[in-house]
N, C-alpha and C positions, 0 to 999 in steps of 0.2 A: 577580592576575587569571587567571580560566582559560577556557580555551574547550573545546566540543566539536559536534562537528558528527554528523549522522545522516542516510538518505539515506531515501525515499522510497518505495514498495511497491504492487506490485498484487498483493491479494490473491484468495484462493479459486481462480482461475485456469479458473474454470467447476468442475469435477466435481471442483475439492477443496477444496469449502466447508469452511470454520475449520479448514484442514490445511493448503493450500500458502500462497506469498506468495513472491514476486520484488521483490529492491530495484531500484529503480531513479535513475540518478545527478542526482537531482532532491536538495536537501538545505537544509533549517533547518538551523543558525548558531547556536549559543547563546555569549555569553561571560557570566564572573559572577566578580562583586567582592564582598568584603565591603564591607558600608552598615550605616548605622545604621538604615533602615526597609526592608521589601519594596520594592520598585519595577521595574516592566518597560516598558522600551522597543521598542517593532517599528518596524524600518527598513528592513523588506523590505515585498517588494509583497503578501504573504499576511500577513493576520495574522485573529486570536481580533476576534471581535462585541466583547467586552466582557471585563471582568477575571474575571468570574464562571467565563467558559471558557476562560482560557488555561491551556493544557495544560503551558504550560514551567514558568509556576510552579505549578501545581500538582506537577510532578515534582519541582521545587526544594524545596518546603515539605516533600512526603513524606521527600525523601531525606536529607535534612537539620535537619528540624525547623522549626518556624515560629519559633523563641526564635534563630534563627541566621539576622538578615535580609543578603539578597543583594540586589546591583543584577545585573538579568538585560539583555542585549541582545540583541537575536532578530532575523537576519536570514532569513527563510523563502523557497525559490523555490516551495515547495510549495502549488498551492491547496490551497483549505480546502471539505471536503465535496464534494467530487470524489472520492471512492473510493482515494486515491493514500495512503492513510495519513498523512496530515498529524501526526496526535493523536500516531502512533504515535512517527514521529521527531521530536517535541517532546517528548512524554514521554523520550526518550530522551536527547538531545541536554543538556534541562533536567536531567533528572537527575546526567550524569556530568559538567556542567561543575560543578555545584551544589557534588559531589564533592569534585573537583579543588579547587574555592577553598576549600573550608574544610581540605584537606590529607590527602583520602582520595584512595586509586585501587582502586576497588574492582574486580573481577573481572568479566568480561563477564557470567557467568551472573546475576548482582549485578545488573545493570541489565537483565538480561532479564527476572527476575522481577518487580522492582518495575514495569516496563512492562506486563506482562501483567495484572497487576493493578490497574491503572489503567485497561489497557485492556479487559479486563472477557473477553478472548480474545485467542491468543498465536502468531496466524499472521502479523500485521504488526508485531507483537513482533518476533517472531525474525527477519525480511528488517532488518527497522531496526536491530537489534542486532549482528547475524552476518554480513548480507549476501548476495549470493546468491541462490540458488534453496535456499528452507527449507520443510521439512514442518515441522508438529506431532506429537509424537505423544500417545496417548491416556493417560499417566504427565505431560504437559506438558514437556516437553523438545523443544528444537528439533534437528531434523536435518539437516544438508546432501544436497542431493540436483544433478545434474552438470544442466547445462544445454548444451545445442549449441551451442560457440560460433557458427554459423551462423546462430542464432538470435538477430533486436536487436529491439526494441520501438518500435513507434508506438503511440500515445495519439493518444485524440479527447476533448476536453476540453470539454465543453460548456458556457455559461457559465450556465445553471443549476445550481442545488445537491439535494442530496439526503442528508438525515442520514441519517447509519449508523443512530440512534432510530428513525426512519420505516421504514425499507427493516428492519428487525427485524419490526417489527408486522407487517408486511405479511404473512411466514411462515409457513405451518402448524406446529399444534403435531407432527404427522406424517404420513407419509405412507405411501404404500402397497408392500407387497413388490416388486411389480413395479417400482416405481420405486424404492426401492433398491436392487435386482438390477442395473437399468441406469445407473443412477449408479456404482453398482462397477465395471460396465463400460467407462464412459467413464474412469475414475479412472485403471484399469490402462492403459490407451492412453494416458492424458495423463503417465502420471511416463513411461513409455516411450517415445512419440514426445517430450517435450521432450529425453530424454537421445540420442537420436538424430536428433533435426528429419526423420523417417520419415514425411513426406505420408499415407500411408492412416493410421496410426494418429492422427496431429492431427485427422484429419479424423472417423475413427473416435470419436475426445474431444469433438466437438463438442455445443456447447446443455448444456445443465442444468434439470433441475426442480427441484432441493430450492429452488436459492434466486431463479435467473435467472427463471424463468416464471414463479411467486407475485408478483416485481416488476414484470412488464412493466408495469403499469398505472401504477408510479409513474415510470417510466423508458420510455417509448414509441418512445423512436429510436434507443436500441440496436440493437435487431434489424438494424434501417435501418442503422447503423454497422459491424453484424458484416455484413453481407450485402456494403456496398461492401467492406470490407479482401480480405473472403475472395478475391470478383469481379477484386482487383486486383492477384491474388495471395498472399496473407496466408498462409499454412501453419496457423494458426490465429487468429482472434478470440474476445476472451470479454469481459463486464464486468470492468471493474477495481474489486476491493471490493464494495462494495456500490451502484456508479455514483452519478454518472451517465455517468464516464468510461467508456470501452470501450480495450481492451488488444489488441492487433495483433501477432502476431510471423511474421519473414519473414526472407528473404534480404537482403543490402546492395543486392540490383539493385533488388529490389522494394519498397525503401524508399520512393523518391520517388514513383512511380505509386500505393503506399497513402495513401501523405500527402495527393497533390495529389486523392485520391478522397472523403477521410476528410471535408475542408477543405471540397469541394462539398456534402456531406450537412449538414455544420454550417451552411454559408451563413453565415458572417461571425455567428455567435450559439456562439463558441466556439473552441479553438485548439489546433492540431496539434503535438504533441511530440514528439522522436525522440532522449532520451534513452539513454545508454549504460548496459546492467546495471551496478548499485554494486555490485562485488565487496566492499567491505570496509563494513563495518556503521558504529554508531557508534566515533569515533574521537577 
């Protein structure tokens, strides 16, 4: 038997659409045996619609081969379709316990690829893989980039869903120089105020067009969630992923007042988390 576990991610981070991603210490569970047929168990409180969408065997079958069946056990803390990268550390997770049981250890870059391919983009790849605070970069390779330790995370979790599918569509095929120019803008303030938790530039990072404003319509109370964290202190708010969760980062003081703020906007149709950065990826 082998296990491995991977931790959880908000991606884009606002102004670094399919380039940043933050793990965060939320974490799917994979263990795997050899069996004489496929078979997957979930006994956590998140799991896959159906067989057709689980992401661990699907990692398991990739990494392995379908001719090599495995019994998979998946315990998830991660929702599912909340923007937290679920897919991502199950594709992961799946993969290297897959690994493991049939007698390989394969190399971290080894399971970052095969997730990024799965996952179709390699920004909640690489937080789920590496951990951390990761870029992409435009070669596909993930980079570590420093995060303030001062800076912890609050989540608002709504209890609505929102495929990463859907919130795609919604996208323009382009957009305009101006809005490029100030998305570059905001980029440069966002890798710099995170590596310094520096108030004007977070604040300077703030909102996104490329991907945030194309979805308000399918995600309507974001704004509503960035606007209480920020009011209750927040250093910065952004959508987590592709939502419909929203991402808060702040001080330790300012924890509990974004929480207790975050909690009032969801009104009992959703739930407040205050997860520790996963320094360390899949493991």
């Amino acid at each position: 038997m082998a296990e491995a576990t991977a931790p959880a991610s908000s991606a884009n981070l606002g102004a670094g659409f399919d380039t940043l991603a933050l793990a965060l210490e939320l974490r799917c569970t994979v263990t795997a045996e050899l069996s004489v047929d496929w078979r997957v168990d979930h006994v956590g409180a998140h799991s896959p619609d159906s067989l057709a969408q689980d992401a661990v065997l699907a990692a398991a079958q990739r990494a392995v081969g379908i001719e090599r069946p495995l019994h998979l056990t998946v315990s998830s803390e991660i929702p599912v379709a909340r923007g937290l990268g679920s897919s991502a550390a199950a594709y992961a997770a799946g993969a290297l316990a897959a690994w493991r049981a049939t007698g390989i250890e394969p190399v971290p870059r080894r399971v970052f690829d095969l997730v990024s391919s799965l996952e179709g983009h390699a920004d909640n790849a690489a937080a789920a893989v590496f951990g951390g605070l990761q870029a992409v970069t435009i070669s596909g390779d993930a980079y570590p980039l420093v995060l303030h330790p001062n800076l912890l995370p609050v989540l608002a979790v709504p209890t609505a869903v929102l495929l990463t599918s859907d919130a795609r569509a919604a996208l323009p095929d382009s957009v305009s120089r101006y809005v490029a120019v100030r998305s570059l803008q905001r980029a440069v303030a966002l890798v710099q105020g995170l590596r310094t938790a520096d108030r004007a530039l977070l604040a300077a990072a703030a909102g996104d067009e490329i991907h945030e404003e194309p979805r308000t319509g399918l995600n309507p109370q974001a704004a509503e969630l960035i606007t209480a964290a920020r009011d209750a202190g927040a250093l910065f708010a952004c959508w987590s992923g592709a939502g419909p969760s929203v991402l808060a980062l702040s001080g330790a003081a300012q924890r509990p007042e974004i929480a207790l703020s975050l909690a009032s906007v969801l009104d009992n149709r959703g739930s407040v988390l205050t997860p520790a950065i996963a320094a360390n990826g899949v493991e």
